[in-house]
N, C-alpha and C positions, 0 to 999 in steps of 0.2 A: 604714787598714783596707782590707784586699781586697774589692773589690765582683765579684760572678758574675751573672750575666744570670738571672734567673725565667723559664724556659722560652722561651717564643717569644713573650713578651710585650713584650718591649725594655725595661724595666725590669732595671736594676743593682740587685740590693740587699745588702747588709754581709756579708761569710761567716758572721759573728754575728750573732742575733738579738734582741732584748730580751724575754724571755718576762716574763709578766706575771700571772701564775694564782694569787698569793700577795697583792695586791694588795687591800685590802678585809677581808684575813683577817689575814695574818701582817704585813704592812703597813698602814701608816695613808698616806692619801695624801699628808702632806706627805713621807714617804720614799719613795713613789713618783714624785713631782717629783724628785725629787734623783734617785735610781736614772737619769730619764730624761733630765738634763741631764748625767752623767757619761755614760752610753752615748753620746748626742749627743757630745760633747766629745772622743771617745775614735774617732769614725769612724761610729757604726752611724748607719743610716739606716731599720733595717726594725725592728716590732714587733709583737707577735702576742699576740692578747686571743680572745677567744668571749662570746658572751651566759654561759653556764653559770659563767663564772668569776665569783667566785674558787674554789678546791678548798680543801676540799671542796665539792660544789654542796648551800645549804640557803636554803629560803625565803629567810630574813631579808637573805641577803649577793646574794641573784642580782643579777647586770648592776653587780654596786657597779665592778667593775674598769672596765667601758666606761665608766662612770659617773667615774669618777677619771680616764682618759686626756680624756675630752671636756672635763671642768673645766681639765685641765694646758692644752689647744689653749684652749679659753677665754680662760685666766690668760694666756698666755705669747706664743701666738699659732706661728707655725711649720708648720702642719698637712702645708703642700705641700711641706716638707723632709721629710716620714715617708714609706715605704712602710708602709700600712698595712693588717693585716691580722686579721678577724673570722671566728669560725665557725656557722653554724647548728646545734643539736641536735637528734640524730637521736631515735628510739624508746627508749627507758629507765622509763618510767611514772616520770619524774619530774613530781610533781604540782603542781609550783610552777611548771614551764614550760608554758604555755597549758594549764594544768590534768592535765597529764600526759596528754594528745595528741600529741606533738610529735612529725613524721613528715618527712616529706623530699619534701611531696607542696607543692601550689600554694597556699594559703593560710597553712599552715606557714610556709614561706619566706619569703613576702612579710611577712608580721606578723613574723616574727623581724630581717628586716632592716629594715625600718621601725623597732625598738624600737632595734636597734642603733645606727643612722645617730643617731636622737635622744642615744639616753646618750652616744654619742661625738662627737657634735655637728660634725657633717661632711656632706655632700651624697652622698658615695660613701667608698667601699670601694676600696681598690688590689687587693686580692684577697679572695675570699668563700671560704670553705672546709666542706666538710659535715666535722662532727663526727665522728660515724662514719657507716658504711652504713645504710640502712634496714631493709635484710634481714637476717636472721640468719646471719651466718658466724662467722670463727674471728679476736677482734679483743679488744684489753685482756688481752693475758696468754693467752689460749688458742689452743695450736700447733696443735693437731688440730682438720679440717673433720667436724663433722657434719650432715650435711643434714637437714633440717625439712619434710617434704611440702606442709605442713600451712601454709608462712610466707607469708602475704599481705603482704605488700614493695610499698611504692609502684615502680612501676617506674618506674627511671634513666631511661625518657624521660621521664616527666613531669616529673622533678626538672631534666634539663637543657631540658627546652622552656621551665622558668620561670626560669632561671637566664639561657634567653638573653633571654628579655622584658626582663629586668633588666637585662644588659649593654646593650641594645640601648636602653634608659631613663636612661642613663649612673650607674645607682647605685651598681653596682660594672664594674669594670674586668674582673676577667680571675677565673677560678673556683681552686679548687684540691680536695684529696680529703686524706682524714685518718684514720687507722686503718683503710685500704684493704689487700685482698687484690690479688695478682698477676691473678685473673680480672676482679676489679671494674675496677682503671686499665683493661684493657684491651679490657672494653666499654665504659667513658667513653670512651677516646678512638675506638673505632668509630663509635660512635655520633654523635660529634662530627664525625668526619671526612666521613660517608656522609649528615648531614643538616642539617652545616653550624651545627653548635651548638658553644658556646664547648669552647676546647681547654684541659683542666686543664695548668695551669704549674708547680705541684706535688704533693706528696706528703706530710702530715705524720705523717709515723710514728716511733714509738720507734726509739730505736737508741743503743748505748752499748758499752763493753768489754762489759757483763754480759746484754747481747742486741744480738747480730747474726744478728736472724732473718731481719732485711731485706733480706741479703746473699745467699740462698736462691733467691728469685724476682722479688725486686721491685727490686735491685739493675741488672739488663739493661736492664727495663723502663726504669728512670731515665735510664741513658744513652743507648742506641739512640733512645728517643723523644723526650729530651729535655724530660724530665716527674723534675726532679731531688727529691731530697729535703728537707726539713725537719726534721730531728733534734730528735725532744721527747725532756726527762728522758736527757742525754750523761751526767750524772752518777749516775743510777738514785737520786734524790730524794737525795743527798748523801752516797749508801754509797760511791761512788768515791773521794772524801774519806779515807775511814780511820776518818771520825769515830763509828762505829758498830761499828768492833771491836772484839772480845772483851765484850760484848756492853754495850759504853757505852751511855748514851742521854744526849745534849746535850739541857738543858730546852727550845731554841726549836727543836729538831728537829725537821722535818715525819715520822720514823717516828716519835717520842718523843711525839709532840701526837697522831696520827690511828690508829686501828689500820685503815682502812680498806685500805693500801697493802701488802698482804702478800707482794705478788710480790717487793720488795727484801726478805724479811727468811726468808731459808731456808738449812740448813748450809752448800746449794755457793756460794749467794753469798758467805758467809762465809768458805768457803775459796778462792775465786777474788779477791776481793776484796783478802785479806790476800795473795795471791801477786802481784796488780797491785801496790799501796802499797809492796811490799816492791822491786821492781823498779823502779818509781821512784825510792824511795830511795838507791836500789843506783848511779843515776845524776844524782843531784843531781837531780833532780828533783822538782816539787811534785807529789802524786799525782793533784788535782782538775784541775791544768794537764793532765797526761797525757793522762788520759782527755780532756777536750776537744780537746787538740791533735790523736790519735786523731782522732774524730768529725769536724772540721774536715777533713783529710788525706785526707779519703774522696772520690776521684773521682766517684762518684755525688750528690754531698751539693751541694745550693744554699746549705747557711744553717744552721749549729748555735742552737738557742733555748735559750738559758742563762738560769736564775733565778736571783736571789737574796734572801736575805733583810736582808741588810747592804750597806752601801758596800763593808768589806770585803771579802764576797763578791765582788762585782759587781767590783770593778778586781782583783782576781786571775784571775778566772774571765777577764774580759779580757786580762789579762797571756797566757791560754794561746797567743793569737797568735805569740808570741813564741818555744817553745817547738820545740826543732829533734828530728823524730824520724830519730836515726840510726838506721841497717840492723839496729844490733845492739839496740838499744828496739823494734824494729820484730820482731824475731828473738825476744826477747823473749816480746813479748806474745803473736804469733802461737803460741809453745812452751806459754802458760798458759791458751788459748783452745781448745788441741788437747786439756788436759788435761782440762777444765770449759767445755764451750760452751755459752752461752745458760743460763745457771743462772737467769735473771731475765727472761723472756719479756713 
């Protein structure tokens, strides 16, 4: 397995990620033991949880997922072969997290990582990550900025002044940013750079065949500063698959189970979708391999975070390492991306 450097943190981790947001819900933990002994087996070294998971986020399942990786270190032991990575929650009036306060300001944080480090039953963090922003911008599915006068937003210095107490505490290592705008990275790392506060390493935003929004603005950002990405949802919740056209639904489907997830499920995905599967087809190819291999392929990209819900899943999904994109797959996709871009934001 390819290992890429985490920004300027000296840290290698797996061009593949272990995503784990299914874990508690669609999984029971003894199949997330397994899930995490074939990722081990197979190369990876990095995994990526938050307090809010598993998804959907409700009462009864919060922290179960931290909660199930801390038992696997427990059970099995290994912790200091993981790069490990959690995220804090930003504002959503979600009432189950510290009562639906949950902000990005200094006791926020600290109570979130605290609750973490316990479920996951570790001393620190290899990387901390904000969830989303605190402030209202244009993030989960919405292209267009519209500005809010009116938005009382913890401001990004408080969140990295505690962020570095923290670093500086040894609880977590190195920060990162997560459904981030092109303005937002680029007053973290201002601000980081002119007062000496931890430098984000990366970026975890969507990114898949059926959204490359991230290619727009935040794609320079990642290179030139060396603030790479993190690719959540390369498969747009398993519609890259195929397994959802013409308009099937698989019982243990994450669309089939949740209506919450409406951004994969509209006519252009539908038709971009069936012109990707078809184009893999066209080349031997598997279609869920593609699209990862894709995502993987991406110069800007530190780490694809792949879910699944089976074994199966999970060692195909890692097969896409494998996966050679020639000029003309590459020609390809580029021709059905010109035709339907970003159908699933």
């Amino acid at each position: 397995m390819e290992k890429r450097q985490l920004g300027n943190s000296g840290i290698a981790v797996s061009a593949i990620a272990l995503g784990t947001m299914t874990w508690g819900e669609q999984n029971s933990e003894s199949e997330a033991f397994e899930q995490i002994q074939v990722a081990r087996e197979a190369g990876i070294n990095f995994i990526d949880t938050a307090e809010m998971y598993p998804v959907p986020p409700i009462a009864k399942t919060y922290g179960e997922t931290e909660r199930i990786i801390g038992n696997y270190f427990a059970r099995f032991g290994g912790r200091e072969q993981w790069v490990l990575a959690s995220k804090v929650a930003g504002p959503q009036r979600i009432e189950h997290i510290r009562g639906g306060t949950a902000r990005l300001d200094r006791a926020n944080i600290t109570a979130a990582l605290e609750d973490s480090l316990k479920r996951l039953r570790t001393d620190y963090l290899d990387l901390y990550q904000l969830h989303w922003p605190d402030r209202q911008t244009n993030f989960f599915g919405q292209l267009g900025y519209v500005h809010d006068a009116n938005d009382e937003a913890v401001a990004i210095e408080e969140t990295l002044e505690v962020l570095d107490d923290l670093v500086k505490a040894g609880k977590i290592r190195h920060i990162g940013l997560s459904n981030e705008t092109p303005w937002g990275v680029a007053r973290f790392l201002h601000l980081a750079e002119t007062r000496g506060w931890p430098r984000a390493v990366s970026i975890q935003n969507p990114y898949s065949l059926l959204n490359r929004s991230y290619e727009v603005g935040l794609a320079e950002i990642s290179i030139r500063e060396n603030v790479g990405l993190l690719a959540y949802s390369p498969l747009a919740f398993g519609v890259l698959s195929g397994k959802y056209l013409n308009g099937a639904q698989p019982p243990k489907g994450r669309l089939t189970l949740f209506d919450r997830f409406q951004r994969y499920n509209n006519p252009q995905v539908e038709r971009a979708t069936a012109a990707y599967v078809a184009l893999a087809r066209e080349h031997g190819v598997d279609p869920a391999q593609l699209a990862l291999a894709y995502v993987t392929s991406r110069p800007f990209l530190t780490s694809n975070i792949i879910g699944a819900t089976t074994l199966e899943q999970l060692q195909s999904n890692l097969a896409s390492v494998e996966v050679q994109l020639t000029e003309e797959l590459l020609q390809g996709i580029e021709a059905i991306h010109v035709q339907q871009p970003n159908p699933a934001p």
